[in-house]
ZAGU-845994 format. One record per residue (C-alpha): x, y, z. Coordinates in nm, 3 decimals. Example, Ala and Ser with C-alpha at 12.3 -4.5 7.8 and 13.67 -1.06 7.14 Angstrom:
BEGIN
{{1.230; -0.450; 0.780}}
{{1.367; -0.106; 0.714}}
END
This chain:
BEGIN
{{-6.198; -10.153; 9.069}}
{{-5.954; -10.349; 9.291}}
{{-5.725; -10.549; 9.002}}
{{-5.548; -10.727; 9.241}}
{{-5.886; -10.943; 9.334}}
{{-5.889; -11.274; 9.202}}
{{-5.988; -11.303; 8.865}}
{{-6.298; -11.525; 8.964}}
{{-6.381; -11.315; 9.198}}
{{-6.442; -11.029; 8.971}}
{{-6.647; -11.194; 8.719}}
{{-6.860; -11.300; 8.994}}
{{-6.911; -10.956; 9.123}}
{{-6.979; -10.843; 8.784}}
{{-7.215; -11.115; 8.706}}
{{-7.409; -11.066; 9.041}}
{{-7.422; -10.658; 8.936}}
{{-7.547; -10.739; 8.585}}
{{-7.852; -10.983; 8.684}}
{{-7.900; -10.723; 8.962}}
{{-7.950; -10.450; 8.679}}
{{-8.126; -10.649; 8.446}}
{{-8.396; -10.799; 8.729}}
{{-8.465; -10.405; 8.819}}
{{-8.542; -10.352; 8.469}}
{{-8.777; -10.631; 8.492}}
{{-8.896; -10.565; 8.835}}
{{-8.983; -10.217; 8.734}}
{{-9.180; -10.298; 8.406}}
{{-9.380; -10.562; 8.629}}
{{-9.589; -10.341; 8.807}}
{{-9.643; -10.266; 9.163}}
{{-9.894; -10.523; 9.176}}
{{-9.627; -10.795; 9.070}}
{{-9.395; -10.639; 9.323}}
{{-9.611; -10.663; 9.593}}
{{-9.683; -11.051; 9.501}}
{{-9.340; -11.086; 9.489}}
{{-9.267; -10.953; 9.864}}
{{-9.583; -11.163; 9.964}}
{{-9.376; -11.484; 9.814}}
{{-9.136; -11.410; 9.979}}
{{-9.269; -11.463; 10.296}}
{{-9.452; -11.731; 10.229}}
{{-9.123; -11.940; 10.132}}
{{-8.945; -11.811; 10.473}}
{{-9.233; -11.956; 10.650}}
{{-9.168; -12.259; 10.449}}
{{-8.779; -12.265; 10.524}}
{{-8.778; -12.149; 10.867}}
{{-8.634; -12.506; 10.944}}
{{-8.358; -12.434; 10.715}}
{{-8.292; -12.119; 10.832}}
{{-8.292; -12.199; 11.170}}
{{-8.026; -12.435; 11.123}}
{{-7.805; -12.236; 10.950}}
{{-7.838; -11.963; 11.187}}
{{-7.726; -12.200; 11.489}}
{{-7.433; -12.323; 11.304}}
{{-7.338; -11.921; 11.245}}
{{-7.399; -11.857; 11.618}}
{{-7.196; -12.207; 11.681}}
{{-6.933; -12.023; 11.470}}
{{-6.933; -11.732; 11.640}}
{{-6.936; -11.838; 11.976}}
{{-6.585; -12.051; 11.887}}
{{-6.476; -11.728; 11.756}}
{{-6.519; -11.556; 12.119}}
{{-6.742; -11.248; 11.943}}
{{-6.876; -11.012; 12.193}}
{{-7.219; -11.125; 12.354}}
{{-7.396; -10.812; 12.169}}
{{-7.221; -10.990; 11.861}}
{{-7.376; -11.288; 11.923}}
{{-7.710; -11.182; 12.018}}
{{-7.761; -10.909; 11.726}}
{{-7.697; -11.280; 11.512}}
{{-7.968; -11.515; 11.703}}
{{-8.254; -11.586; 11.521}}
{{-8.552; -11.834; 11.680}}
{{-8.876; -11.925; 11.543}}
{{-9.038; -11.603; 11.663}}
{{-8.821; -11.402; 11.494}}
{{-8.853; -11.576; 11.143}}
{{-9.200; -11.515; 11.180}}
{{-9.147; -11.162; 11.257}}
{{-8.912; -11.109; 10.909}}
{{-9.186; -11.269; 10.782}}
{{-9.459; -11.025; 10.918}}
{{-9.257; -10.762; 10.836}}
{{-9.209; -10.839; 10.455}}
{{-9.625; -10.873; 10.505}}
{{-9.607; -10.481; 10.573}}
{{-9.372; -10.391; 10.337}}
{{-9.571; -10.580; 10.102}}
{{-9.873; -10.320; 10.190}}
{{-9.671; -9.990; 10.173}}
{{-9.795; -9.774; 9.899}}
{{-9.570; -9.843; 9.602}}
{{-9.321; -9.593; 9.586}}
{{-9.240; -9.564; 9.204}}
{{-9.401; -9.342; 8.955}}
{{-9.548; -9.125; 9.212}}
{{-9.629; -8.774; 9.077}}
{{-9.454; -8.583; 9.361}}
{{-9.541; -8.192; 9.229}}
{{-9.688; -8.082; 8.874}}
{{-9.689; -7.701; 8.712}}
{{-9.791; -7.544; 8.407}}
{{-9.566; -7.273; 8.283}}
{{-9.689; -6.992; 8.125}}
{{-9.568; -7.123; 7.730}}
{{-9.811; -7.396; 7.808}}
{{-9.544; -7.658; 7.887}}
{{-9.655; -7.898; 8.154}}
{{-9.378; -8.010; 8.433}}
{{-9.456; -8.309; 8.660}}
{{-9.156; -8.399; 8.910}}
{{-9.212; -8.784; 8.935}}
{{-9.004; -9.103; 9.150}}
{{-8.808; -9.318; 9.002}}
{{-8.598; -9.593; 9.117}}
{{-8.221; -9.554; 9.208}}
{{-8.109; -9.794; 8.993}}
{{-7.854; -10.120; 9.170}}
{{-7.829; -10.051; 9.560}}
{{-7.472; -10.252; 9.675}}
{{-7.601; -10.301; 10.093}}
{{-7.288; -10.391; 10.274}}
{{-7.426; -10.521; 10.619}}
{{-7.258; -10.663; 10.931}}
{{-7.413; -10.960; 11.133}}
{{-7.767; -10.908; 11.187}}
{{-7.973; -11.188; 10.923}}
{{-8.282; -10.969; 10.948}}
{{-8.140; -10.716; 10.726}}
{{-8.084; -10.957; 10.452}}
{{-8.481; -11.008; 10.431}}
{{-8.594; -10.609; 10.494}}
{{-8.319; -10.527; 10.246}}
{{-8.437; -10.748; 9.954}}
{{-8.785; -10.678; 10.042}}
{{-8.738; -10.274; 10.036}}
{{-8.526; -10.267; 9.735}}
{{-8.814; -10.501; 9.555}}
{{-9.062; -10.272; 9.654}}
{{-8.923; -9.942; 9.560}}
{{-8.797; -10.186; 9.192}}
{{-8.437; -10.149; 9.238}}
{{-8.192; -10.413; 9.181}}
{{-7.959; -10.516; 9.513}}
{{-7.618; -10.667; 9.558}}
{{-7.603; -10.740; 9.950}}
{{-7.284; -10.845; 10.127}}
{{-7.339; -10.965; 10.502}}
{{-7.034; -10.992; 10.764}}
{{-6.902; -11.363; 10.736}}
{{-7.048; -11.441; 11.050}}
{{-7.390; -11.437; 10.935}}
{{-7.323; -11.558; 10.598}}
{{-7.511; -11.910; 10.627}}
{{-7.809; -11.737; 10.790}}
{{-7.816; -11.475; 10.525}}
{{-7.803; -11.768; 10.228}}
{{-8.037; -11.966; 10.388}}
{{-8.313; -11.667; 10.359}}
{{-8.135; -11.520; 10.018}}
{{-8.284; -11.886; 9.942}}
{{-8.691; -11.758; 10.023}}
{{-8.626; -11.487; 9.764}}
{{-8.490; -11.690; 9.480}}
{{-8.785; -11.888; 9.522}}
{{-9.046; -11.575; 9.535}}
{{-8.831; -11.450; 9.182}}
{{-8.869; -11.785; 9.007}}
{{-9.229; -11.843; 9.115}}
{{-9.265; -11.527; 8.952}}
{{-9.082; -11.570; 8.694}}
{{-8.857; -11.242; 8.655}}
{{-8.508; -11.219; 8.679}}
{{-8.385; -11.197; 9.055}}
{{-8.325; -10.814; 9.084}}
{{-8.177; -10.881; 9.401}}
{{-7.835; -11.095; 9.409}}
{{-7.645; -11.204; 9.786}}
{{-7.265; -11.189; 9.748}}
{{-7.227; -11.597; 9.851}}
{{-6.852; -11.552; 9.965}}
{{-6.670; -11.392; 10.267}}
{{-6.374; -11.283; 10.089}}
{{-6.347; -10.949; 10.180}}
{{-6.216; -10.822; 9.819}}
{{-6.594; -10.867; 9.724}}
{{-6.606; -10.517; 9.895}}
{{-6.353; -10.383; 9.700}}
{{-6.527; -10.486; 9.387}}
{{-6.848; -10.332; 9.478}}
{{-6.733; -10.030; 9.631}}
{{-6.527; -9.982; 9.260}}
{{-6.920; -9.954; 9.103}}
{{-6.840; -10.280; 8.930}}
{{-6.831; -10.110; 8.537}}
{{-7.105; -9.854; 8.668}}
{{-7.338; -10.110; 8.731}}
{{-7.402; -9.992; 9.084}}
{{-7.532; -9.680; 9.168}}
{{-7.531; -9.630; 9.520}}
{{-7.369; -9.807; 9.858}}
{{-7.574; -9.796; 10.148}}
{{-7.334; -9.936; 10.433}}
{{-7.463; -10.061; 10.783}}
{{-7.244; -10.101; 11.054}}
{{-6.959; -10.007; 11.265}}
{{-6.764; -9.709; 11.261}}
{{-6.448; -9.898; 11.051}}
{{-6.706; -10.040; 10.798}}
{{-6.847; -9.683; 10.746}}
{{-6.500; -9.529; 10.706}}
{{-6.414; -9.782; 10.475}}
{{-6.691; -9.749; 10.229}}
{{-6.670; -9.378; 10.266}}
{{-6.291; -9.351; 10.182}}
{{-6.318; -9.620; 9.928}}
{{-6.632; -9.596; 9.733}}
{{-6.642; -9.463; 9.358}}
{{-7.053; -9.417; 9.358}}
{{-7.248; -9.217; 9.627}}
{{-7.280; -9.356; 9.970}}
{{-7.588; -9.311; 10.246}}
{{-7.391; -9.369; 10.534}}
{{-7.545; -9.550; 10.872}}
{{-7.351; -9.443; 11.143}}
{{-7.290; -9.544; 11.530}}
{{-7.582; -9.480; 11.720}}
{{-7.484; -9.324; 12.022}}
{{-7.778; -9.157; 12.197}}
{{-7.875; -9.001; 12.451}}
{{-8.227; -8.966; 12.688}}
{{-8.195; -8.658; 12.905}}
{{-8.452; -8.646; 13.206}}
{{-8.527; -8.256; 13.219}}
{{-8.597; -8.080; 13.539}}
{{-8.977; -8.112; 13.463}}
{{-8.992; -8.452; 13.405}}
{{-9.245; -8.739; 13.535}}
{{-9.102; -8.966; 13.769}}
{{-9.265; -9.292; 13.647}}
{{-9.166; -9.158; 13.295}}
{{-8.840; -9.130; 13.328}}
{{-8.815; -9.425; 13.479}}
{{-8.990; -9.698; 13.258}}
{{-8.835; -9.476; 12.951}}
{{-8.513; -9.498; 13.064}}
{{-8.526; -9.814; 13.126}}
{{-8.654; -9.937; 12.780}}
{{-8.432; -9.716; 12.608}}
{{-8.131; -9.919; 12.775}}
{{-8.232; -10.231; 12.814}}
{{-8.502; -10.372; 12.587}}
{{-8.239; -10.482; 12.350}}
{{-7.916; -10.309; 12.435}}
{{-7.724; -10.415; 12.095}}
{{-8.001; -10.222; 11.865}}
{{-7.844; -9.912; 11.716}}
{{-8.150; -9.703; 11.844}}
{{-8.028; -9.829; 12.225}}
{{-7.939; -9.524; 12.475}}
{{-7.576; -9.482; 12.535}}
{{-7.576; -9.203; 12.792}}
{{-7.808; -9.077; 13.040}}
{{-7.805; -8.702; 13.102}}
{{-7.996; -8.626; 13.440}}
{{-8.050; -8.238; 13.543}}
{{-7.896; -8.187; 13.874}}
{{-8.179; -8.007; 13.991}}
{{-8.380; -8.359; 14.007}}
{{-8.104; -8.590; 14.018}}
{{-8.103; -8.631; 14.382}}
{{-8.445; -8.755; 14.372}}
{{-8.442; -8.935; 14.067}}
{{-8.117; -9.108; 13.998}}
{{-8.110; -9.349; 14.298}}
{{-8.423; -9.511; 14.191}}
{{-8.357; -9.537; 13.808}}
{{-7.978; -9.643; 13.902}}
{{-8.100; -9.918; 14.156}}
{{-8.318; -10.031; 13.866}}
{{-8.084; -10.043; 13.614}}
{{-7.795; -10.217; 13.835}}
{{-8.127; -10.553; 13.923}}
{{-8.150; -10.535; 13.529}}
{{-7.744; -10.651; 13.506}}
{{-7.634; -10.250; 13.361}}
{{-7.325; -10.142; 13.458}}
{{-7.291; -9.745; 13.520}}
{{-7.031; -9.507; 13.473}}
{{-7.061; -9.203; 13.592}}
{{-6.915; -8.835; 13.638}}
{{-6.847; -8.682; 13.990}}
{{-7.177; -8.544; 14.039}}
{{-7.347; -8.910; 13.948}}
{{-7.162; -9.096; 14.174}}
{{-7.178; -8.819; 14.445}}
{{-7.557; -8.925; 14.463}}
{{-7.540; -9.312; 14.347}}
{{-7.250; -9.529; 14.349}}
{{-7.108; -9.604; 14.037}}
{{-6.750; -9.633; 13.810}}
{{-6.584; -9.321; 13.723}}
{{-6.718; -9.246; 13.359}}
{{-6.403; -9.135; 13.130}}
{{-6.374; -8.917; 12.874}}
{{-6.384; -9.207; 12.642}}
{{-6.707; -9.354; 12.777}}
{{-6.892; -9.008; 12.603}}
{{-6.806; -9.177; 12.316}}
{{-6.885; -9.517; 12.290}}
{{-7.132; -9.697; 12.105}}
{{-7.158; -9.987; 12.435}}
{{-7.404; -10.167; 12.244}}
{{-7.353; -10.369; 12.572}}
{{-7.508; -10.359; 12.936}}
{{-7.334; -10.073; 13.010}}
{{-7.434; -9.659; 13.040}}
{{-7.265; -9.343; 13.092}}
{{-7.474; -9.109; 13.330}}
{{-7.366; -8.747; 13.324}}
{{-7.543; -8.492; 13.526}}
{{-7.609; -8.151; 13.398}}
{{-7.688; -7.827; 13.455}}
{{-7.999; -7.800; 13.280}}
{{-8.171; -7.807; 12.924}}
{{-7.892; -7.529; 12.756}}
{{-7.585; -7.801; 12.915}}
{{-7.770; -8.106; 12.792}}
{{-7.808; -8.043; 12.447}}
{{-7.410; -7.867; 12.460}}
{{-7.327; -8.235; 12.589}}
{{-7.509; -8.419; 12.241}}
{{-7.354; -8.155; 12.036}}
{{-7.036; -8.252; 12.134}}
{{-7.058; -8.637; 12.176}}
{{-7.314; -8.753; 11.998}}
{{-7.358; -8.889; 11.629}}
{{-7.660; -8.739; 11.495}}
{{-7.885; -9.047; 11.536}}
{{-8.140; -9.017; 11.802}}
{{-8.205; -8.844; 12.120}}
{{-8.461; -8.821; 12.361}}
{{-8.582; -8.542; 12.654}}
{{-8.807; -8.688; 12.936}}
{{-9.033; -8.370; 13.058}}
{{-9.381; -8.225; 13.118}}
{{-9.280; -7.879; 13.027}}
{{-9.369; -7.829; 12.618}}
{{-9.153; -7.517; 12.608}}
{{-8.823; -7.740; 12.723}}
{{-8.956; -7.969; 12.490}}
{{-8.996; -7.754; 12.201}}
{{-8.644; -7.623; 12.215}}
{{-8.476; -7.965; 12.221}}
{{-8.684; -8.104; 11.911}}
{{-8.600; -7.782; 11.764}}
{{-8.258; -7.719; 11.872}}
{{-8.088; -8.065; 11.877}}
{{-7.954; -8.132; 11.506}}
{{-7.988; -8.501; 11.500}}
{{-8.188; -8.761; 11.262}}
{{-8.473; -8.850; 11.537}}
{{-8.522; -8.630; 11.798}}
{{-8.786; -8.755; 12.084}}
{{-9.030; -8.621; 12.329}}
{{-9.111; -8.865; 12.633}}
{{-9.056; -9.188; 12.435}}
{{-8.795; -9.450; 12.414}}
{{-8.479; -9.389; 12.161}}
{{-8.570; -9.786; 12.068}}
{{-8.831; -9.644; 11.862}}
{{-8.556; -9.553; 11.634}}
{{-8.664; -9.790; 11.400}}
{{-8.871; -9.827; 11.032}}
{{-9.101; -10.054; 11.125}}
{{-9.214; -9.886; 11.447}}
{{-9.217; -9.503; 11.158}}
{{-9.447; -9.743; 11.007}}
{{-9.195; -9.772; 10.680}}
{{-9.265; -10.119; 10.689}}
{{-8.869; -10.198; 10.763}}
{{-8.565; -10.010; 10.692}}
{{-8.203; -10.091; 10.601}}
{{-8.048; -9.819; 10.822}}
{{-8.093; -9.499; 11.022}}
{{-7.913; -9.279; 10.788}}
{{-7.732; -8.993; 11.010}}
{{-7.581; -8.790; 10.708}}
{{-7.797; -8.463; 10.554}}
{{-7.785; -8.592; 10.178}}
{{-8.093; -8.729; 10.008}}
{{-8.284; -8.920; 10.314}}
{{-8.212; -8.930; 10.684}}
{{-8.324; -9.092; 10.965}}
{{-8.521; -9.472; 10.888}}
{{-8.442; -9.527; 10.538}}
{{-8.755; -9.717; 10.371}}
{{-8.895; -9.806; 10.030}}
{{-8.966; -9.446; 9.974}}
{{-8.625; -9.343; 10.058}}
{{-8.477; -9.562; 9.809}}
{{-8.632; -9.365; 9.484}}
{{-8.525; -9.025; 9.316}}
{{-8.708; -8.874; 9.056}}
{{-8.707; -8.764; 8.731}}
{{-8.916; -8.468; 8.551}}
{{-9.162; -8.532; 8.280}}
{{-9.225; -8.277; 8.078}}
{{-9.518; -8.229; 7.823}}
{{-9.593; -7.999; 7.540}}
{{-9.797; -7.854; 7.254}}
{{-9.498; -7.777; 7.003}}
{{-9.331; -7.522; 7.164}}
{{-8.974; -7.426; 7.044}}
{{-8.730; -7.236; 7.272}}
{{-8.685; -6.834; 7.162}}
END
């Protein structure tokens, strides 16, 4: 634990960890028809407070905006009414998700008799450090409810009013319910509060889940004293194979950019075979340029469309902006040799008609989503039909890819006998 924080500061922290624990205790001996009530309150009061939050949410943006934040920034903050009511719907689905807990996963007899079931339990405390998107603030809580863990979550400071304001639905749904709130928002920006919780806050926490940039992620990594499920930088790739459909690759390509270009599940770099370029590029280019993308491209892109010189540095960026690297390759072995080296295990897409090319990219490319003529937005929970999710988790430990209510349990075994002693 950091002992340099304040000392108000750490009884805080401690305090929010302890009701945290306690309300999963509660949450857990409730039921999963309680739970699900719960989640169902919980949208009911963020349809009653969508004023409130609304208001909050323009004095962040306000905030923000004085602050000079990058437009993504800004626009991965914005809320409006339709969005409420889609954190709303989407606690509505979370609510119906099959509860998670006590679910018999596998069950043998061994031969002395002795009968082994393998069954889910919750984690325990989840600490969810988040940067500036409010959403996550509802999914979190809502996911963490309905898998009966407790939850400390700790927004960016630029979404901190936004984030209070719909912290405020849930502390309704808990006390109309009277339980204990299992899940507890961190109500302060100092940053030490990250310290604390990454320090396990006297073992009360028992796994950080961070979601973010790349600095946040290598903070929590190199900091934390309890396990991590790390969310790292989406940067991902749709290649357009030689066999591809025109009006595919187009209208994919084009969603995958643009739809909503500071998502994490937004394409970063186009990878065109040069067999099909030629044809192909000009037209997708053209419509990418009348939808306000810029392009950066290497020698053999701009040979065929004009367009910036890519660097080496744009193979590595997470834009999260109107902006895309377009690299043209020599086919499907040079493609997947590019995402090997550049990319960061999130998502990737090929665009093609032939199922052997296919086959060898979904099998071949070692990343959490890999996708066959479909949009790398579809890198999301919600759209797995998870209900939500709190992160695309890229590492190989325990879940990857969307990580939902289910992902948020481990297990325990349950083991009954007859009398047996061990020879």
């Amino acid at each position: 634990m950091d002992t340099a924080a304040p000392l108000d500061l750490t009884h805080l922290m401690t305090d929010l960890a302890q009701k945290a624990k306690a309300g999963a205790e509660a949450l857990r001996l409730a039921g999963p028809e309680a739970r699900t009530a719960l989640i169902l309150s919980a949208a009911k009061f963020i349809r009653a407070r969508q004023a409130d939050i609304l208001a909050a949410n323009a004095a962040d943006v306000d905030a923000a905006s004085t602050k000079g934040l990058s437009s993504a920034m800004v626009e991965r903050l914005v809320l409006n009414a339709d969005r409420v009511e889609a954190m709303a719907k989407g606690l509505e689905e979370v609510a119906a998700l099959p509860d998670p807990v006590g679910k018999e996963l596998a069950r043998w007899t061994r031969p002395n008799g002795l009968d082994i079931a393998r069954v889910s339990t919750p984690i325990g405390v989840i600490g969810i450090i988040y940067e500036s998107r409010p959403n996550v603030t509802a999914d979190a809580a809502a996911l963490c409810i309905r898998s009966s863990n407790g939850a400390i979550l700790r927004t960016g400071s630029e979404a901190l009013k936004s984030a209070l304001a719909i912290f405020a639905a849930f502390e309704d749904a808990f006390a109309e319910a009277g339980i204990e709130a299992a899940v507890q928002l961190v109500p302060t920006p100092d940053r030490d509060a990250v310290g604390l919780l990454l320090g396990g806050l006297n073992d009360a926490v028992n796994l950080i889940i961070p979601r973010g940039g790349k600095s946040l992620v290598a903070r929590v990594q190199a900091e934390a004293r309890v396990p991590v499920l790390a969310h790292l930088e989406g940067l991902n790739h749709t290649y357009i194979h030689t066999a591809a459909d025109p009006e595919k690759a187009l209208n994919v390509t084009l969603n995958a950019k643009m739809r909503r270009v500071s998502v994490c599940g937004a394409t970063e770099t186009l990878l065109i075979d040069k067999a099909v370029a030629e044809t192909l590029l000009p037209g997708i280019a053209k419509a990418l340029e009348d939808k306000g993308c810029e392009l950066r491209g290497d020698a053999a892109a701009q040979a065929i469309y004009p367009m910036k010189a890519a660097t080496e540095d744009d193979w590595r960026t997470e834009y999260l902006e109107k902006i895309l690297a377009v690299r043209a390759v020599d086919g499907l072995e040079a493609a997947m040799a590019h995402i090997k080296t550049y990319g960061t295990q999130h998502t990737e897409a090929i665009i093609t008609e032939d199922v052997e090319a296919a086959e060898i990219f979904l099998n071949e490319v070692d990343s959490a989503i890999v996708i066959w003529n479909a949009s790398t937005q579809y890198a999301d929970g919600g759209e797995f039909g998870l209900g939500a999710e709190i992160g695309i988790a890229t590492g190989r430990m325990h879940a990857r890819g969307p990580v939902g209510a289910e992902q948020l349990t481990t297990f325990k075994y349950v083991v009954r006998g007859a009398g047996q002693t061990r020879p």
